[in-house]
N, C-alpha and C positions, 0 to 999 in steps of 0.2 A: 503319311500314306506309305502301306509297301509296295515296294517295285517288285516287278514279274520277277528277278531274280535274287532278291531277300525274301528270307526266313522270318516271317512274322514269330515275334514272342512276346507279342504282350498287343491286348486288344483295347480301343476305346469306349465305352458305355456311355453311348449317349444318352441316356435314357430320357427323359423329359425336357425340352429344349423352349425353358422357360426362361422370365429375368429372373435377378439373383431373389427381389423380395418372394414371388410366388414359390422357388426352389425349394427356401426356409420355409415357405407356409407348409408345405408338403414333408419337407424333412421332420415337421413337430405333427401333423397326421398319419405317417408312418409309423412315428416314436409310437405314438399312442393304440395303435390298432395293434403293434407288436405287445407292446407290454398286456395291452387287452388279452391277445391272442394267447400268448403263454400264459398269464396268470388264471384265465379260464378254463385252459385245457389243465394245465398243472391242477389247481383248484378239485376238476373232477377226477382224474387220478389217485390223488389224495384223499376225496370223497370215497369213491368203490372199492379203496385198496382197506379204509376204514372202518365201515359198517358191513356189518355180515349179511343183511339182508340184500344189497347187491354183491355178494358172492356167488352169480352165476355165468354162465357161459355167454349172456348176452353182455354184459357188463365186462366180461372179461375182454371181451372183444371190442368196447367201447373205449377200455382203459388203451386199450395198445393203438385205435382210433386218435384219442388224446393224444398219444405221443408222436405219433406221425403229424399230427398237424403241428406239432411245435417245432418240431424237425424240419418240415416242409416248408414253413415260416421261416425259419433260422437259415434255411440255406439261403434264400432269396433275400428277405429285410433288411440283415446288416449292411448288406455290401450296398442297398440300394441307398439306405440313409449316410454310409460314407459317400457315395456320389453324391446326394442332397446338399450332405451338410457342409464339406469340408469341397465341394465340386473336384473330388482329383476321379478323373472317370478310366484311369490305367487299372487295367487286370491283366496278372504275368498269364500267357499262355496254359501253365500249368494248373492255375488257381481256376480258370476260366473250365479248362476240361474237368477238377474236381467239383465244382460247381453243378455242370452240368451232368456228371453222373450220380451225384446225388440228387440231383433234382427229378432224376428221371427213376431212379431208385423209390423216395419217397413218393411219385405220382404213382407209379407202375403197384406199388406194393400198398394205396390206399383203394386202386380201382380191385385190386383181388380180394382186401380185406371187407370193402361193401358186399361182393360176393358172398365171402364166407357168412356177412352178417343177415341176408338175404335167407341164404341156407338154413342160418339157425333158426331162424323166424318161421320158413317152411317146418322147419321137425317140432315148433315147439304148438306151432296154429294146428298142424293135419295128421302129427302123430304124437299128443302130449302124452301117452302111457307107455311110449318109446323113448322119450327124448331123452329123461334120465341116465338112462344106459349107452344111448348113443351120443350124447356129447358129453362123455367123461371128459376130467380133466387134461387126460391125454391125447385125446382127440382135439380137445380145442387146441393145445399145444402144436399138436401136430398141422392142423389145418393154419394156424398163425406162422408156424413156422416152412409151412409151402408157399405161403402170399411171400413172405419175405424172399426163398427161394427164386421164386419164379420172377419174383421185379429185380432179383441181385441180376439173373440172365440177360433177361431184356438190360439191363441197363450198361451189362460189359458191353454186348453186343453196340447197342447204339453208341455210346460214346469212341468206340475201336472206329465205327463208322465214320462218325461225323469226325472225329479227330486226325482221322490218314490224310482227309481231303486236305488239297493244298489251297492253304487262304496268302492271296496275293493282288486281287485286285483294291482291298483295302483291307486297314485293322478296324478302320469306323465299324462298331455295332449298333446301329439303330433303333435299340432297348434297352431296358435296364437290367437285365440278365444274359448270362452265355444259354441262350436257348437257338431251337433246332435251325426255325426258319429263316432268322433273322443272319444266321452264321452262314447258311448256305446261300446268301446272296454274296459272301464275300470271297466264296470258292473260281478259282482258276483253273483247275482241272475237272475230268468229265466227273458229278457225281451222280449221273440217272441210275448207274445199277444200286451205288450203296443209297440212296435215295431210295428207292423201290425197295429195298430192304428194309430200310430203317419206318417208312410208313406201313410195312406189310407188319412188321413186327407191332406198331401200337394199332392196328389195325384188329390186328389179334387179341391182344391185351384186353381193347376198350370191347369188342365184342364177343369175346368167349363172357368176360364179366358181368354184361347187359344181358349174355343169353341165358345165364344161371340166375341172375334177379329175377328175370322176365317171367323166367319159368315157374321158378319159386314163387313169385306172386299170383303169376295163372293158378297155382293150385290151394294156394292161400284165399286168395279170392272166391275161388270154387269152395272152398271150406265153409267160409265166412256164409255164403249164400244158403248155405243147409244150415245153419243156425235160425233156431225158428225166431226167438223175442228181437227186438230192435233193441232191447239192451246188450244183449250177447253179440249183438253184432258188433255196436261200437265198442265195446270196452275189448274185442279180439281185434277188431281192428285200430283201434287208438296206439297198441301194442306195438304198429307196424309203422305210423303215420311219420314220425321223426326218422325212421330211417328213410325212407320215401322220398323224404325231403332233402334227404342229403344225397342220397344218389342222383335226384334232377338235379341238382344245382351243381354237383360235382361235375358228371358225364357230358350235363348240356357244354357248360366252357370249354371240355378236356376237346371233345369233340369239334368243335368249331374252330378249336385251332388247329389241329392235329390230324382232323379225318379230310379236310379240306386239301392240302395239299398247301403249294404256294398260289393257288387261284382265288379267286374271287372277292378279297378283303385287303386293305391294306395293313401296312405293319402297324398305324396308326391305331386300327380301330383293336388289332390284336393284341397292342398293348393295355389298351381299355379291359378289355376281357381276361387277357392276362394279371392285370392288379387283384380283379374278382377272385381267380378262384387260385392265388398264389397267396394272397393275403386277404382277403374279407372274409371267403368261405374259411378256415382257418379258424377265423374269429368267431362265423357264426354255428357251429358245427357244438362249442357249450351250449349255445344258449337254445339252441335246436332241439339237444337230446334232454333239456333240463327243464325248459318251460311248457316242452309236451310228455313230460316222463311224470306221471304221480309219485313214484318208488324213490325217483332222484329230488324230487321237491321236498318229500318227506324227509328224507336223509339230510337235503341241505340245510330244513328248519332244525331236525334235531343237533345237528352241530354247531349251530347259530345258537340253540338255548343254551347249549353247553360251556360254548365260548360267553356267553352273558354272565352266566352263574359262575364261572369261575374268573371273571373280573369282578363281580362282587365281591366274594370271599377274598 
């Protein structure tokens, strides 16, 4: 433990405080949701970067989706399954802040990139004789390359925040990551205003992002409703459905941790929620846009034949 007047450099992760046999059950659950996680996301990258029939802007934006969740995975998994396996639960101070500004890097800059993807879906449902021209390549560039922008912000911002504060009452961290709430129980100095900061700012983030989907789908939706056949309805909206699904399952988690504050939950149930949408949703984010995507199923069988036919010969 640190005393009031040492300088913490290096924090404890306790992150699951199981016996040693359950530790290893979870350190080979991990192993496996990771290698799932990468090999699916990789998998579809390698799929859209392949076939030209996903050479569009929605797919464009699905490939860099992919890569964020391998990222997002890779910051958090390793370090959790070194705790698992080998139980050493030290992280230098330094490794801990770069941790945690990456982690807040890839969250901040996956809630912008659902937006973007949101967007596209709006121009492609309610102005398909526009969209052409307006998501050129460069526009999509450039919209991928402000989601990244604006999470690089937020994420100096926050970690300058969380990182000034003085940790002194312990180095125990009660998770299995350097994240927000769990650090600022360990703070000895006042942190309400960089607190108020640091929640105003994901405060922002999660709801400028929700209010560009929202909107987007209000008029996606309104589209959809002037479409006279029940066919035309579902196949314009089947088109939307996988993303749908990833933005509840993303914002719901991000949310409950983050829009809360340190009230009403404990760290307990936040690490439950936190495994979901740091490592599951990750995992389930291929098989989301793959098993509701015709376009992507198509693609996947045609390289499946191709890899067949070329082990025959």
């Amino acid at each position: 433990m640190a005393e009031n007047d040492t300088v913490v450099t290096e924090f404890i992760l306790m992150a699951f405080q199981l016996s040693a046999g359950l530790q290893m059950g979870l350190f080979f659950v991990f192993l496996v949701l990771y290698f799932v996680t990468v090999g699916g996301n990789l998998g579809m990258i390698v799929l859209i970067q392949r076939d030209l029939r996903l050479q569009t802007p929605m797919y464009f934006f699905l490939r860099h989706l992919s890569f964020l969740d391998i990222c997002y995975s890779s910051v958090i998994v390793p370090q959790l399954l070194e705790t698992l396996g080998t139980r050493k639960m030290a992280i230098t101070y330094e490794r801990c802040a770069t941790q945690f500004f990456f982690f807040t890097l890839c969250a901040s800059t996956e809630c912008f990139l659902l937006a973007v993807m949101a967007y596209d879906r709006y121009m492609a449902v309610c102005n398909p004789l526009f969209y052409a021209t307006a998501m050129t390549p460069q526009t999509c560039l450039g919209l991928v390359a402000g989601a990244y922008a604006g999470a690089m912000v937020n994420a100096v911002i926050r970690t300058g925040c969380t990182f000034s504060i003085s940790f002194c009452k312990s180095n125990h961290v009660d998770f299995f990551f350097c994240d927000l709430p769990p650090l600022l129980k360990l703070a000895c100095s006042e942190t309400k205003p960089r607190e108020r900061l640091i929640y105003l700012l994901a405060f922002l983030v999660i709801t400028t992002s929700i209010s560009v989907i929202l909107i987007s789908y209000f008029f996606i939706i309104h589209a959809i409703l002037k479409i006279r056949t029940a066919g035309g309805k579902a196949k314009t909206f089947s088109t939307c459905v996988s993303h749908m699904t990833a933005v509840a399952l993303f914002f719901g988690t991000l949310m409950f941790i983050y829009l809360k504050g340190n009230m009403g939950t404990s760290l307990g149930e936040d690490k439950i929620v936190s495994v979901f949408y740091t490592v599951v949703i990750p995992m389930l984010n291929p098989m989301i846009y793959s098993l509701r995507n015709k376009e992507v199923k198509e693609a996947l069988k045609k390289t499946l034949n191709r890899i067949k036919v070329s082990q025959v010969q």
